[in-house]
C-alpha positions as CSV (number, residue, x, y, z in Angstrom):
1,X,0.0,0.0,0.0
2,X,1.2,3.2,-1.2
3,X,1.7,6.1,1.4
4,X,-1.2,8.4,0.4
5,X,-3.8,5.9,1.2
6,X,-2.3,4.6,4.1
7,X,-2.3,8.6,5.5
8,X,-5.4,9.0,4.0
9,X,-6.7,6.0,6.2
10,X,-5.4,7.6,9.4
11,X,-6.9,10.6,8.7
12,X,-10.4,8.9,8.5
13,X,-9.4,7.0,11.6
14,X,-8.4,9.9,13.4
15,X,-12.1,11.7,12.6
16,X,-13.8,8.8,13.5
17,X,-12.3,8.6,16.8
18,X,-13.0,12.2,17.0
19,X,-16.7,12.1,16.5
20,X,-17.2,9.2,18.8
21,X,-15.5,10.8,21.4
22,X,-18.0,14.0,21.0
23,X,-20.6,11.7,20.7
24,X,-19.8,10.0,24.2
25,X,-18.9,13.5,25.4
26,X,-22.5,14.3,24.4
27,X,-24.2,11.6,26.0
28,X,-22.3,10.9,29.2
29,X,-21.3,14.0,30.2
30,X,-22.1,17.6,28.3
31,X,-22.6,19.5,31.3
32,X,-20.0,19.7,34.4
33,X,-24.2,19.9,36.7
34,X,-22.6,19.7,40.5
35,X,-18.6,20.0,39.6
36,X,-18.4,23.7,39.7
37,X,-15.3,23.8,41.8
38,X,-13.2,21.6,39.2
39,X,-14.7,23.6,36.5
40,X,-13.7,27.3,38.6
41,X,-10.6,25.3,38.9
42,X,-9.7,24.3,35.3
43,X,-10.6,28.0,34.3
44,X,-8.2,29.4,36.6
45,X,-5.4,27.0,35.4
46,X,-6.2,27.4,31.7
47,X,-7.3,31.6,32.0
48,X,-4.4,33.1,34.5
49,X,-1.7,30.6,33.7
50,X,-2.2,31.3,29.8
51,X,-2.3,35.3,30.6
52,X,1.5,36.3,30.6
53,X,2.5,34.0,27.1
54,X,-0.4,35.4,25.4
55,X,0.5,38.8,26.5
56,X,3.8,38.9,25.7
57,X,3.1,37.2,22.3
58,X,0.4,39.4,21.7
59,X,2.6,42.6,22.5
60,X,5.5,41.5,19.9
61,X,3.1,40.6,17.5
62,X,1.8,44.2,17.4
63,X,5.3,46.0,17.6
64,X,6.1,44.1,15.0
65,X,3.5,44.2,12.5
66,X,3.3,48.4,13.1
67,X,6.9,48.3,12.5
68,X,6.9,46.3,9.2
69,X,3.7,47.9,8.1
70,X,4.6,51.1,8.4
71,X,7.4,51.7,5.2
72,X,4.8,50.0,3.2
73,X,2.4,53.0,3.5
74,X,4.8,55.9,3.6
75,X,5.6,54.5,-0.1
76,X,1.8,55.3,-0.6
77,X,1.4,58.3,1.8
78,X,-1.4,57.0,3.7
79,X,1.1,56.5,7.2
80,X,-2.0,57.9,8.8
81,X,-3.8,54.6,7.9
82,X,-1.8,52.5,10.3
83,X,-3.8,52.6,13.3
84,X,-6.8,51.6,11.3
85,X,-4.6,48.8,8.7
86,X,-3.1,46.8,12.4
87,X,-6.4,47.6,14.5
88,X,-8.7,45.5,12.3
89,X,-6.2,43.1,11.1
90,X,-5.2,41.8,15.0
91,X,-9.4,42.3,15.7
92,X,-10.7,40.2,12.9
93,X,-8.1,37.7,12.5
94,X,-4.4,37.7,14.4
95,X,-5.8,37.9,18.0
96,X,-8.6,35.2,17.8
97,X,-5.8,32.7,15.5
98,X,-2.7,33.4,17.7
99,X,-4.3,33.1,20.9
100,X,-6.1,30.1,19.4
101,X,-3.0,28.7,18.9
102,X,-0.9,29.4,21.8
103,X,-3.6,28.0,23.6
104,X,-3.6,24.8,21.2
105,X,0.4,24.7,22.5
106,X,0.1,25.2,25.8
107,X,-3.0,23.8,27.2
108,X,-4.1,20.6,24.6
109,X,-0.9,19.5,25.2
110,X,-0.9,20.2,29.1
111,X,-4.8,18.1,29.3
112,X,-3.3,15.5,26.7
113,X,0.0,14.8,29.1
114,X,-2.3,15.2,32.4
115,X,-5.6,12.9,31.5
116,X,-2.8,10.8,29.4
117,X,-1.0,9.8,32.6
118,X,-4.0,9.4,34.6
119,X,-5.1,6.7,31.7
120,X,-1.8,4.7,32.1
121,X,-1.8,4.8,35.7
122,X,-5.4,3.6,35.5
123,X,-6.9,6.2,37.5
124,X,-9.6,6.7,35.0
125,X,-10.5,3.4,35.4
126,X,-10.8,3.5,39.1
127,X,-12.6,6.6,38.6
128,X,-15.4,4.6,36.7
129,X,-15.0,1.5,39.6
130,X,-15.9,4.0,42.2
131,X,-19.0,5.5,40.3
132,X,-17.5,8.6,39.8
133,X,-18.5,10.0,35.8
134,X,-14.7,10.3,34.9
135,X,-16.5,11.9,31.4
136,X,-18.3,14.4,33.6
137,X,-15.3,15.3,36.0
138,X,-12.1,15.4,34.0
139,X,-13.6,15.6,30.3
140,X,-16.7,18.3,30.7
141,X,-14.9,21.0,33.4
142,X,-11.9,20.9,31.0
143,X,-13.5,21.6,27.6
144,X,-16.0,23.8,28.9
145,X,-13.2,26.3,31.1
146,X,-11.0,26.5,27.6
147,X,-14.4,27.1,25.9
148,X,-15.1,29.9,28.4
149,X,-11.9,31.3,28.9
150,X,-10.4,31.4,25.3
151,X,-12.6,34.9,24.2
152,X,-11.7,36.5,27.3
153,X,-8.2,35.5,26.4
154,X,-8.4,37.2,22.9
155,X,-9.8,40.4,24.4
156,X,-6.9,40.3,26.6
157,X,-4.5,40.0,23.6
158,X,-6.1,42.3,21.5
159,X,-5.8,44.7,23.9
160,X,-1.9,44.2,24.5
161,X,-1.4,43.4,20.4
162,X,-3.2,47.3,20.0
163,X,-1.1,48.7,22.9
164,X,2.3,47.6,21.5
165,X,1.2,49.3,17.7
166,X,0.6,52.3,19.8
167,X,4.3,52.1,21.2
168,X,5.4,51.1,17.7
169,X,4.0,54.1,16.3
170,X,5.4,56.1,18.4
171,X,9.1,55.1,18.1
172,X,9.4,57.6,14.4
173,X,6.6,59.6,15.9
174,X,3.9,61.6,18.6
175,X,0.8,59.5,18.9
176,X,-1.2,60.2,21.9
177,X,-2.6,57.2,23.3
178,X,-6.0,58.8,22.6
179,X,-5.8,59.5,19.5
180,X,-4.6,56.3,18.5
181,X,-7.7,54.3,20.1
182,X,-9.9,57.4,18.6
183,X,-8.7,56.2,14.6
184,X,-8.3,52.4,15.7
185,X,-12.1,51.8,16.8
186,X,-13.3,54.8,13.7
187,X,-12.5,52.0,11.8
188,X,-13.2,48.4,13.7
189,X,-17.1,48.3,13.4
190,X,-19.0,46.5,16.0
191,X,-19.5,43.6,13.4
192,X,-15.6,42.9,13.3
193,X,-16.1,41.9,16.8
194,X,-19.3,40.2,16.9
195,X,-17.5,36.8,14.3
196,X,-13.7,37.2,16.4
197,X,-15.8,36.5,19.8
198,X,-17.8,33.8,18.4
199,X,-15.2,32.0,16.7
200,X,-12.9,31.9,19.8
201,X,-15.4,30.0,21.7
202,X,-15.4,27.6,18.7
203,X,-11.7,27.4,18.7
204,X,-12.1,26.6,22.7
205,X,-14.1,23.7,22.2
206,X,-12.4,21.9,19.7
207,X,-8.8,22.5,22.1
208,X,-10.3,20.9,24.7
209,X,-12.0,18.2,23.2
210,X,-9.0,17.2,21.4
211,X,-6.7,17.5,24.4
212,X,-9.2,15.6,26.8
213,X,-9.6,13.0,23.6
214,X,-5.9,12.1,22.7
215,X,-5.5,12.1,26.7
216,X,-8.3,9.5,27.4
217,X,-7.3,7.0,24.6
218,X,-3.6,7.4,25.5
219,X,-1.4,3.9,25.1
220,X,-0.5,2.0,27.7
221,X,3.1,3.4,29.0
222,X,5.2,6.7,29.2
223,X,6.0,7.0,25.1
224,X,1.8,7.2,25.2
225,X,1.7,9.9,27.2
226,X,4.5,12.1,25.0
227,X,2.2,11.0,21.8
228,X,-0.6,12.1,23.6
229,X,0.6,15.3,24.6
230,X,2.2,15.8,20.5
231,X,-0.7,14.7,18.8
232,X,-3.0,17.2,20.8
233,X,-1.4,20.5,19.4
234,X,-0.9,19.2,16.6
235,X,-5.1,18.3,15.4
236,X,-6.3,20.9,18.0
237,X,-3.9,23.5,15.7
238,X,-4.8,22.2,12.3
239,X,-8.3,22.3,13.5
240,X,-8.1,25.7,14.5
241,X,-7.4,27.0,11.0
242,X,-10.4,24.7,9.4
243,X,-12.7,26.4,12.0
244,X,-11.1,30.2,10.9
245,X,-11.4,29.1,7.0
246,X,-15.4,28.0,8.0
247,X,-15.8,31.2,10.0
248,X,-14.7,33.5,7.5
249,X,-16.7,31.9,5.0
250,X,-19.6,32.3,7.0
251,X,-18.8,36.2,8.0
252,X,-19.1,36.7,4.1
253,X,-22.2,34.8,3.3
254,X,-24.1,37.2,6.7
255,X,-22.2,40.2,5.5
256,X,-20.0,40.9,8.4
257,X,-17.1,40.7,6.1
C-alpha cells in the first residue's frame, strides 16, 4: 500500500475517533451539573496561567506588525492609515488565531500529558469502579473552562497586540494614546467583533475536546503519554485553522465581512 492511502486511512481514523468521542462526550457528560469547583478550577489553570504567554506574544506581534507595516504605506502616503490597517487586522483575525494557537500549545498539550498519565496509571478506570463519571469530571470541566476562557483571552490579547502598535507608532513619531484608540475603533465596526468573539469560543471547544480525547485514549506506558501530549497541538492547531477558514466563510455569506 502506497503512502497516500495509508495517511489518507489515518486521517479517517483519526475523525472517527474524534466524532465518537464527541458523541460519548455528548451523552455521558455535556454538562459539568454539580462539579463547579473543578470547573472554577480548570478555568483558573487554563485563564491566569495562559495570561503572561499570550501577553507577551500578543505585545511583539503588534510592535512588529506596526513596525513592518509602516514603510509600506509611507511609499503610498497614507502613514495615517496605520492605526486603522493593524487595528482590524489583530481584531478580525491575528488575536482570535494566535491566541487560538498558543492555547492549542500550551493547554491541549498540558490536558493531553495530564488525563494521558491518569489513563496509564489507571486512574480513569478506578474513577469509573468507584462510580465517579470520569466523562463528567475530568472531560466536561476541562472543555468547557477552555471554551469559556479562550474569548476573554483574545480580548486580553487584543488589547496588549493594539497597545504595543501604539508604542510602535510612536518610536518615528507623537501618537497620543488617545488619538490612536480614537482612529483604531473609527475603523473596527462592532461587526468585526461580533464573528472574532464567536469563533474563539469555537476554537475553545475543539482544544479541549481534542486535548481531553488524545489524553483519554492514551497507550498504555510513558511513550503514550508524550504522543498524547504531540498529537494534541498538533489536530487541535490544524483544527483551529479549518474552523477560521469555515468562520470566515460564513462572515461573508451574513455580511460581516
Amino acid at each position: 500500500m502506497s503512502l497516500f492511502p495509508k495517511a489518507f486511512l489515518l486521517i479517517l481514523s483519526e475523525a472517527a475517533g474524534i466524532f465518537l468521542f464527541l458523541l460519548r462526550f455528548l451523552r455521558k457528560g455535556a454538562w459539568p451539573a454539580g462539579e463547579w469547583k473543578e470547573l472554577l478550577k480548570q478555568c483558573f489553570n487554563i485563564g491566569n496561567k495562559s495570561l503572561p504567554l499570550v501577553g507577551t506574544t500578543a505585545f511583539i506581534i503588534g510592535l512588529v506588525l506596526t513596525m513592518q507595516s509602516r514603510p509600506t504605506l509611507q511609499l503610498f502616503g497614507a502613514e495615517s492609515w496605520l492605526p486603522a490597517m493593524v487595528g482590524i487586522s489583530i481584531v478580525r483575525e491575528i488575536g482570535p488565531v494566535l491566541t487560538a494557537l498558543i492555547c492549542a500549545g500550551k493547554v491541549g498539550s498540558s490536558m493531553g500529558a495530564e488525563l494521558g498519565s491518569m489513563k496509564v496509571t489507571e486512574q480513569i478506570d478506578a474513577m469509573e469502579v468507584s462510580a465517579v463519571n470520569p466523562m463528567r469530571y475530568l472531560v466536561s470541566t476541562r472543555v468547557w473552562a477552555c471554551t469559556f476562557m479562550l474569548p476573554l483571552l483574545v480580548i486580553f490579547g487584543d488589547a496588549i497586540a493594539l497597545t504595543g502598535s501604539w508604542i510602535a507608532v510612536n518610536i518615528n513619531g507623537i501618537v497620543t494614546f488617545d488619538l490612536f484608540f480614537k482612529k483604531v475603533f473609527a475603523n473596527v465596526a462592532f461587526g468585526d467583533f461580533i464573528p472574532s468573539i464567536l469563533k474563539s469560543y469555537f476554537f475553545g471547544f475543539i482544544i479541549g475536546l481534542i486535548g481531553c480525547y488524545k489524553g483519554y485514549t492514551a497507550e498504555k506506558g510513558t511513550e503514550g503519554v508524550g504522543q498524547a501530549a504531540n498529537s494534541a497541538v498538533v489536530i487541535a492547531s490544524l483544527l483551529v485553522f479549518v474552523i477560521d477558514l469555515l468562520a470566515v466563510q460564513i462572515s461573508q455569506i451574513l455580511g460581516f465581512i
